[in-house]
N, C-alpha and C positions, 0 to 999 in steps of 0.2 A: 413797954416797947421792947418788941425781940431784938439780940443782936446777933447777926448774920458772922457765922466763922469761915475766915479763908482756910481753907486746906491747901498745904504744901503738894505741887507736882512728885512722883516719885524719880529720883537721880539719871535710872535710865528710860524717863520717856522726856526726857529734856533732849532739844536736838541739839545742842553744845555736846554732850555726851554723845549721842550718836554719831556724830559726824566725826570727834575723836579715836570713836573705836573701830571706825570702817578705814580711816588711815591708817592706824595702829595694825590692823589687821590685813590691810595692803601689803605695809612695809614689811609685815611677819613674812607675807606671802612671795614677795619678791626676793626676799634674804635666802630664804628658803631653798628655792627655784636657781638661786645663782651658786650657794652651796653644791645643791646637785646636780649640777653642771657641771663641777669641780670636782666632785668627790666621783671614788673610786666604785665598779661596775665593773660583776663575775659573767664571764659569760664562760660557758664549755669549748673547750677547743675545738670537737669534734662538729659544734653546732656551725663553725664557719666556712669560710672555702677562702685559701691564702695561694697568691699566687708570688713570683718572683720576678723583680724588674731585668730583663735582658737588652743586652746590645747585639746589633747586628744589621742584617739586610731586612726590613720592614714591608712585606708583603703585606700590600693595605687589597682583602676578598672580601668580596660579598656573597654571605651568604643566605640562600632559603632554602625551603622545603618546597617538594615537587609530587610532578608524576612523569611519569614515562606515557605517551601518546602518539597516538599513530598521524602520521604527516597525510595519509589520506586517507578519508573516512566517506564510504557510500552507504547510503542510506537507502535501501528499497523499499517502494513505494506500491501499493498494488492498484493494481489498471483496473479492477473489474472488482464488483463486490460480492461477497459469497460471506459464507459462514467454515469455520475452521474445522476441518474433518478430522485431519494428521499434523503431528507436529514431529518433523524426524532428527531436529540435528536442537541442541541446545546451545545457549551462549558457554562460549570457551572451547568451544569444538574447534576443529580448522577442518574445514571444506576446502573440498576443489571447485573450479571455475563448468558452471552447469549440473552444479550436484544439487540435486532436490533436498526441500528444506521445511516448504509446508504445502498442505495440501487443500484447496479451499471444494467447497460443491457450493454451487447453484441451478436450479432444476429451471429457473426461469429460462436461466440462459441457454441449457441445451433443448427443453425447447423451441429456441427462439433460432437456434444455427440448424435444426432439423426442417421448421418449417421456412428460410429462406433458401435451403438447398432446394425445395421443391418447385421454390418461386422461381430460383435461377432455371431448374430445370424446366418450368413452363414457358418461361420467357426466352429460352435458347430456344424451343419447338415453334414459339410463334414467330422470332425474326428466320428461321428458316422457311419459314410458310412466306411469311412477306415477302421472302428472296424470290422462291419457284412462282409466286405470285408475279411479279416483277418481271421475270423471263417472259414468263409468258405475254405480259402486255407489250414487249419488246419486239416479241416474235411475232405478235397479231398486226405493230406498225410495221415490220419489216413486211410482212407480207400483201398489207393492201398499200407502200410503198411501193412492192415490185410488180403487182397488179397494175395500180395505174403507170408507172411505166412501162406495163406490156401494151398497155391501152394506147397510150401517146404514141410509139413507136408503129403501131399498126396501122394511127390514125397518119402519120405522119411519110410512110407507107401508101397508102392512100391518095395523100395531096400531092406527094411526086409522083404519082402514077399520073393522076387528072393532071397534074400541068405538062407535061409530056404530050398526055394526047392533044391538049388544049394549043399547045406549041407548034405542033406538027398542021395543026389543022383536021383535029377528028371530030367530027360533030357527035360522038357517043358521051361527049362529057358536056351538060347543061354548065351555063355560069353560074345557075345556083346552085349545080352540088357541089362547084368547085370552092365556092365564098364559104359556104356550108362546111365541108371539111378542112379551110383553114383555119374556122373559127375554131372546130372541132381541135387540131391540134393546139393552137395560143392555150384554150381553156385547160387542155391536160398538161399543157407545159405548166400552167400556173400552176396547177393540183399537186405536180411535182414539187415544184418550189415551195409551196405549204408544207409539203407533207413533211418536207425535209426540214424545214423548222420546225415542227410537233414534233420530228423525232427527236430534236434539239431540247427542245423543252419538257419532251416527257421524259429521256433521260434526266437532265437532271433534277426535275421532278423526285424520279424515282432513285437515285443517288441521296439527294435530301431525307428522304423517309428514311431509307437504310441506315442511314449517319443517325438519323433519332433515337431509330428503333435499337441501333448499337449501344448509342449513350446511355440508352435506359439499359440495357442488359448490364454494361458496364457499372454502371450504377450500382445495380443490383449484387452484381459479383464485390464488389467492393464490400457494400454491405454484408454479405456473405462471408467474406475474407478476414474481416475485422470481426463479428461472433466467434469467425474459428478461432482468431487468433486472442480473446480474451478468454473461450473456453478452456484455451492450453495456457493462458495467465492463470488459471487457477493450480497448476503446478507451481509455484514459485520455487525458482534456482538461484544459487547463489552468482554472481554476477562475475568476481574474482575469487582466485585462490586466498587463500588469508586466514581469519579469524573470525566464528561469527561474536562481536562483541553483547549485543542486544537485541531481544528479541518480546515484545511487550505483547505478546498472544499467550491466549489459554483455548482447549478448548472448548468448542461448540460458539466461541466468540464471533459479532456478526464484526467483517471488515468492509466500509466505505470505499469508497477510488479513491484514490491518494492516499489512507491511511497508511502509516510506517509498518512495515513487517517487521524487518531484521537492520541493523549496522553491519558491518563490514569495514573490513581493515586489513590491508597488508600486512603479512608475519615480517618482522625485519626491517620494516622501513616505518624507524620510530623518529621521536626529536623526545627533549625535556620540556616539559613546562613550567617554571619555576616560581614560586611567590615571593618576592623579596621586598624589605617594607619600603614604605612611600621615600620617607626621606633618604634611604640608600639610591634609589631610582635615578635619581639627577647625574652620579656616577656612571651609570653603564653607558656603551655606546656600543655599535653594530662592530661585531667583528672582534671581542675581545673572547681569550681564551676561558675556559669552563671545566672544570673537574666536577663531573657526576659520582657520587659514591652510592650502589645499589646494595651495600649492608655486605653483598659479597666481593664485587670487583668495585673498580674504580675507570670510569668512560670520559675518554677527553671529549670537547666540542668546540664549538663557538658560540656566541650569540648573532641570533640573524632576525630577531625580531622585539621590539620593546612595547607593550601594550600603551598606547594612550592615555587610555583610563587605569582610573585609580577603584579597587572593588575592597570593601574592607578594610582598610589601610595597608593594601599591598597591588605592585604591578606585577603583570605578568611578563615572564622573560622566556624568549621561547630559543632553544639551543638547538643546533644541527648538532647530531653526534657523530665525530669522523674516524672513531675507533672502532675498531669491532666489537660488534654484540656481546655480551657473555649470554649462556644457556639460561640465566634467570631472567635475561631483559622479555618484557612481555607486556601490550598495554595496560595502564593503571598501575604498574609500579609504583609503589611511593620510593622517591629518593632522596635525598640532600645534596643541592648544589653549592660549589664557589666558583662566584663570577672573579677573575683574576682583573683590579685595575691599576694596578700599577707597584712599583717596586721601588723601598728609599734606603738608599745604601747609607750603614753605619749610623746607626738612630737606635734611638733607646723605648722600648714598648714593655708593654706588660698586659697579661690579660684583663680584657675590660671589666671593669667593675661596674656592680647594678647599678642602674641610670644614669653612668655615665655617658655622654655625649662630646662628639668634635669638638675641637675649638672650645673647647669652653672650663672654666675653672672650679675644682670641686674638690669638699674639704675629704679626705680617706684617710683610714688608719693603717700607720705606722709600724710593722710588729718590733721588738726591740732583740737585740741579739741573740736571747735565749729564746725568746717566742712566747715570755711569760704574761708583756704586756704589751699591752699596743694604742699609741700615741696618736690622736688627730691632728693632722697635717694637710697643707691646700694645697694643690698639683695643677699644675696648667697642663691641658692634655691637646694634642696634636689632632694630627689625621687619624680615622679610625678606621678601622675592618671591622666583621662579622668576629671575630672571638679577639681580635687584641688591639690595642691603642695606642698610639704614640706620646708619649713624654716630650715635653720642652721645657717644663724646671719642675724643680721640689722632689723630684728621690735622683737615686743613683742609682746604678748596676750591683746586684746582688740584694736590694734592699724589698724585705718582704711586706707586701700591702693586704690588705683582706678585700674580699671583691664579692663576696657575698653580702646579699642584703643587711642593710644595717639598722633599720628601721626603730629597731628595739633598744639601740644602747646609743642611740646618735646623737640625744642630749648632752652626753657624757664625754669629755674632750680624752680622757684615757681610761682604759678596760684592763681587766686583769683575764686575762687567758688559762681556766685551768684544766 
């Protein structure tokens, strides 16, 4: 009979053992972690940026980055399509108002203003033909008009003669030539009274045609009027004096109707555009003052308009500028603005530190006298502006803070500065 041997487990595939050494190795790990927390962390002096707690008047600005843009901007548009012959003025030129700028050909089109000149001019020769035509049918009823009124008149002539003798008692006039001839008159009176209505109606007959025969000439000139006038569209002039900003032609390029030629822009009549980020936004309001710095001068303004939307995590603020220009103001400037909102006498601020935020509580370090080391400390911070922030506890006046990123030694409740 075989007997079957139990083999012992080895110590560490027992899970009593594993379970021992995974807390054991925990508690190493948190001991550790709380050490270095505590313990001491070099950083170079030179690696931070320290600033110093002040009292004073608290100028809580908003600031962004901009550009300088023109308050009005015309864009022309070409009326007629052609292909790009000349190109004379480039973007950043400043033109005058009627200065030629590019030059387009199309051969459809001055054939097409050569052969309506021809058509106007055939069409003038036939309403003049119409006219003399006209007279003359005028003058053919005027005159068997006045025929048969010469006619009536003789006949009428006539029937006072006969009744005369007829009155008298002359027997040379029968009763039938006398009924005879007044029949004769009645009938030419009537003739007259026709004719005189046909002349009624052949005037405006021939009034009516004339008025057609105009309209279509008219017409035509029109049509006429409008080739000349897109064949001298293929000059394109600049519209205003200013600047040409943009101009997206090359050439031998074919240009559609409507296609953009050039931008356009007033020299001098700019505003700011400013990007300031979203949560500063809720602060501005129309009408607050604006210091522009263009890197050489400094441009007051106001704000006179607040973008709705939010693009990127920033509004747009758009400044009237009410100072004079300097020589470098020109559109597309890049500048830097401060929106000014408001002003808190005798407050203690300091420049912000990274990721600092309003209203809100955040742990910074501390530099200590000599500036050897620097202690982590929790500061409740106030209202804020674009480069500094208000204080309401946790330092004092004169007390240096470090406001450079801290990313690296933040575990660390105190740093050694060397």
């Amino acid at each position: 009979m075989d007997i079957i041997k139990q083999t012992k487990k080895p110590i560490y595939k027992k899970k009593s053992f594993m379970t021992a050494t995974g807390v054991a190795v925990l508690a190493v790990f948190l001991i550790a972690s709380s050490q270095m927390r505590f313990a001491g962390f070099s950083v170079q002096k030179n690696a931070v940026i320290t600033a110093i707690v002040e009292q004073g008047d608290f100028d809580i600005k908003i600031s962004g980055p901009g550009i300088l843009a023109p308050r009005d901007v015309h864009w022309v548009a070409s009326t007629v399509a052609g292909k790009v012959e000349r190109i004379l003025v480039k973007p950043g030129a400043q033109v005058e108002k009627g200065q030629l700028i590019v030059e387009l050909v199309n051969p459809e089109l001055d054939q097409k203003v050569e052969e309506l000149h021809w058509e106007v001019v055939a069409m003038q020769a036939q309403t003049r033909a119409l006219k003399v035509s006209q007279d003359t049918q005028v003058l053919d009823m005027k005159a068997s008009t006045l025929d048969t009124q010469m006619q009536y008149e003789k006949a009428k002539m006539r029937l006072d003669a006969e009744a005369r003798l007829i009155k008298v008692g002359n027997s040379t006039v029968s009763k039938l030539d006398f009924e005879s001839s007044k029949l004769t008159v009645n009938q030419l009176a009537k003739t007259i009274e026709i004719n005189e209505m046909r002349a009624t109606q052949l005037l405006l007959n021939l009034a009516a045609q004339f008025e057609a025969q105009t309209a279509l000439l008219n017409k035509l000139k029109k049509s006429y009027e409008r080739a000349q006038f897109q064949l001298s569209s293929l000059n394109v002039k600049a519209p205003l004096a200013g600047v040409l900003q943009t101009m997206p032609l090359e050439l031998g390029q074919r240009v559609a109707i409507g296609g953009n030629i050039a931008k356009f822009a007033k020299k001098g009549d700019l505003i700011a555009e400013l990007k300031v980020p979203e949560l500063n936004a809720g602060d501005i309001i129309i009408g607050q003052q604006v210091s522009v710095d263009t890197r050489f001068n400094q441009i007051q303004g106001k704000v006179i308009r607040i973008d709705p939307a939010v693009v990127n995590g920033t509004v747009q603020v758009d400044v009237e500028l009410t100072s004079k220009l300097p020589d470098e103001a020109r559109p597309d400037l890049s500048i830097d603005g401060e929106i000014f909102i408001t002003q808190k006498k005798n407050s203690l601020f300091v420049r912000r530190p990274a990721f600092s935020q309003a209203k809100q509580t955040m742990a910074i370090y501390l530099l200590n006298n000599e500036q050897t080391k620097a202690q982590q400390t929790s500061v409740e911070f106030g209202l804020s502006s674009s480069v500094d922030i208000e204080i309401v506890s946790g330092l004092k006046v004169g007390d240096r803070i470090i406001v450079s990123e801290q990313t690296s030694f933040e575990r660390h409740q105190q740093i050694s500065l060397n």
